[in-house]
N, C-alpha and C positions, 0 to 999 in steps of 0.2 A: 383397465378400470376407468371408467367413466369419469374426468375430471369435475369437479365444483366450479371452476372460472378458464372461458378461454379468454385470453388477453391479445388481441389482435393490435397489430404496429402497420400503419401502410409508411411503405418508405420509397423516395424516388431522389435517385442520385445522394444519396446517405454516407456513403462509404466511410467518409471522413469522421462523422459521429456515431454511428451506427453501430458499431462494432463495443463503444464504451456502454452505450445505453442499454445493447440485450446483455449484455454481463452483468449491470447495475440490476434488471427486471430480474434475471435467472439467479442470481444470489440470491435478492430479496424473498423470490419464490420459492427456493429451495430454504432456504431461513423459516419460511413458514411452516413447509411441508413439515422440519425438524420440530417447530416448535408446538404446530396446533394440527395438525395430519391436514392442511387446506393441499388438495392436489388441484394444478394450474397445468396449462399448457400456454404455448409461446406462437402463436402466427404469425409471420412477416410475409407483408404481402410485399414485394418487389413492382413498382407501378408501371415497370418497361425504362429502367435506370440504364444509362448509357455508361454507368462507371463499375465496380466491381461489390455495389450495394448487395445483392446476392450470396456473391463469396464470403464477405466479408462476416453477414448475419449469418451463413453456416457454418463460420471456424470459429466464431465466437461460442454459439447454441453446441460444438463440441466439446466446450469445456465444462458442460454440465449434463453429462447422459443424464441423469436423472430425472434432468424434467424434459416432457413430451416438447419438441420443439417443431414447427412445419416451415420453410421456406418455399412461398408460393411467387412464381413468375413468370411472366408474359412480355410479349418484345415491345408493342407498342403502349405507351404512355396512355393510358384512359380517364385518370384525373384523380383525387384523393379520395371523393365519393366511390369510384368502384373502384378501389384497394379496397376500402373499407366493406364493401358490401362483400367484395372478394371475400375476406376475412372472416365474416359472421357467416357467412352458409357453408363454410368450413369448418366453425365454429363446434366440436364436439359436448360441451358445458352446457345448461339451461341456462346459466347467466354467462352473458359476452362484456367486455369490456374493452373498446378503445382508447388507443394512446398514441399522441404523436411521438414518433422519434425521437425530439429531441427533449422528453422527458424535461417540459415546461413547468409542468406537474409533476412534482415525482409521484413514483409508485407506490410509493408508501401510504400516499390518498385514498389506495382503491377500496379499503372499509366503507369510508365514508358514501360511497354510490352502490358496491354490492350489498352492503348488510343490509339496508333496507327493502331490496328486491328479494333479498335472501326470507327477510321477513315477511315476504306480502303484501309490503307497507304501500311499493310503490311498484312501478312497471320501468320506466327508464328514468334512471339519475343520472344527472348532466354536471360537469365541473362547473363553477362559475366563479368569473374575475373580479363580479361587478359590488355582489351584494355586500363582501366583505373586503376594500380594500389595503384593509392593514395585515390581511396573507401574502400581499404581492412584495416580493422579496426586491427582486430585478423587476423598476419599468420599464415598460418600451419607450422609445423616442419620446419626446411630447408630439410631435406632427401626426405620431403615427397613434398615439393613446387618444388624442382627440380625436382623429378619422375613427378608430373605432367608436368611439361614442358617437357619432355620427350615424356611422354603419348600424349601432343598434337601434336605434333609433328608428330607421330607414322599417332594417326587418320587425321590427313592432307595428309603424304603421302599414305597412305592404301584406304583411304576414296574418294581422290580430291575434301574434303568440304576445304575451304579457310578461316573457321573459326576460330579464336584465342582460342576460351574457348568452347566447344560442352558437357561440362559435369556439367556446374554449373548446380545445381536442383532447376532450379527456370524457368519455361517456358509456356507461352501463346499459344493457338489456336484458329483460326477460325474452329471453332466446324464443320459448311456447307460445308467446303471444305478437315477438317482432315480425319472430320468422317471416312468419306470411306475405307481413306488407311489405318484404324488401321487394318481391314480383312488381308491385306496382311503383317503383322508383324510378325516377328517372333523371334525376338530376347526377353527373359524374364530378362536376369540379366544385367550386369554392361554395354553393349554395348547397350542397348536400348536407349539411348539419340542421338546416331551416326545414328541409323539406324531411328531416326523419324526424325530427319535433312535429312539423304540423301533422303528418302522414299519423303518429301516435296519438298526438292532440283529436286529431277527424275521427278514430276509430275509437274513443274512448279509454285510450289506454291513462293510466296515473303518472303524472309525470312531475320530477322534483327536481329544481335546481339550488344546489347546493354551493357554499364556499367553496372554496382547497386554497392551498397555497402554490403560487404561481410564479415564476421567474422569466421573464424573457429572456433568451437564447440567439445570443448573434446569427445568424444564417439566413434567419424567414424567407421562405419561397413566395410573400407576398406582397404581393405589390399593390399598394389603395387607390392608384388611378385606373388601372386593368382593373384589381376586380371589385372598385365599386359599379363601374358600369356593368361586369359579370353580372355582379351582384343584383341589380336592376332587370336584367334581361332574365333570370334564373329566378328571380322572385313575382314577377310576371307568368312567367311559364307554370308555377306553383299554384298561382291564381285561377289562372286557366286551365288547370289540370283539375282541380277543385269543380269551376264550374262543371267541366265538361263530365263530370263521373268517371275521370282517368284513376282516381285513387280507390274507390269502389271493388272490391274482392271480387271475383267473377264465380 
């Protein structure tokens, strides 16, 4: 049977957390299934992890046959953008849903970005840190919550999306109308959140960013010196893919 939500997780070198946070999603999932019949399925996409990230998200996903679970993996490292893309054209649901691993957001958010694609309302719902932040449970560093105010700042003027928060990893699609433009993507590492906002923004699709409640999670694979200069060379590239008629449907 056709699931309601696939919930895609790209994960790279996880092991360590990985294993707590698909148990926390497939409880939650299964919780629902009991209580409202929502049937879910579980993607983890493995990003080319050198540790036992893999194993780990399929001995977990066995403690709950119940819900459909995929473990998808590849050797070389290709970047969070194509886990993520991985993920959604694996996707079986007409509504997709990502999430970072380290379930920054938890789960229990995900009404708030499906119901309204559920409803028609919207086309893609995005988590966000910005608008509301008396949800943020856990700051991050100061050094590091300023840099990202910075960073937003940057992809507003680079970008002209109008969004407060375009990087929280927590985001909803209507699968019928994403699908398509995942072919014209091209961004794999840290600017791929920018360029499926603009990519949706360019094509007319309705797009809502929403609160959640947010905790920072010791680990971050990020680093604000690396990828704010990414982040300049990847938001260029977005520009220039714009003018040139690179995002354009063939």
């Amino acid at each position: 049977m056709k699931p309601d939500v696939s919930i895609v997780v790209p994960a790279f070198d996880e092991q360590d957390r990985l294993g707590a946070s698909i148990e926390q999603m497939l409880k939650y999932v299964r919780k629902r299934e009991d209580d409202s019949g929502l049937r879910a399925e579980l993607i983890v996409v493995d990003d080319g992890s050198a540790d036992r990230t893999s194993e780990v998200a399929s001995g977990s996903a066995e403690k709950f046959p119940s819900v459909r679970t995929k473990v998808i993996r590849y050797e070389a490292n290709r970047g969070k953008g194509f886990a993520v893309k991985t993920g959604l054209l694996n996707a079986a649901a007409d509504i997709a849903l990502f999430s970072d691993a380290d379930l920054s957001t938890p789960i229990e958010e995900m009404d708030k970005l499906v119901d309204p694609i559920k409803a028609g309302e919207y086309d893609v719902a995005f988590g966000s840190r910005a608008i509301d932040r008396s949800l943020i449970g856990t700051h991050q560093p100061w050094r590091r919550e300023q840099g990202g105010r910075v960073m937003n700042l940057i992809i507003k003027t680079m970008s002209g999306l109008k969004f407060h928060d375009t990087q929280c990893g927590f985001k909803a699609f209507n699968m019928i109308k994403f699908r398509p433009l995942l072919d014209v993507m091209t961004i794999d590492r840290f600017g791929f959140d920018v360029e499926f906002l603009f990519v949706a923004h360019y094509h007319g699709l309705r797009l809502a960013e929403i609160p959640v409640r947010w905790n920072d999670v010791a680990g971050s694979k990020v680093n604000v010196f690396r990828d704010t200069r990414r982040m300049f060379s990847e938001l260029n590239q977005i520009r220039k893919n714009a003018r040139s008629g690179a995002y354009d449907l063939k």
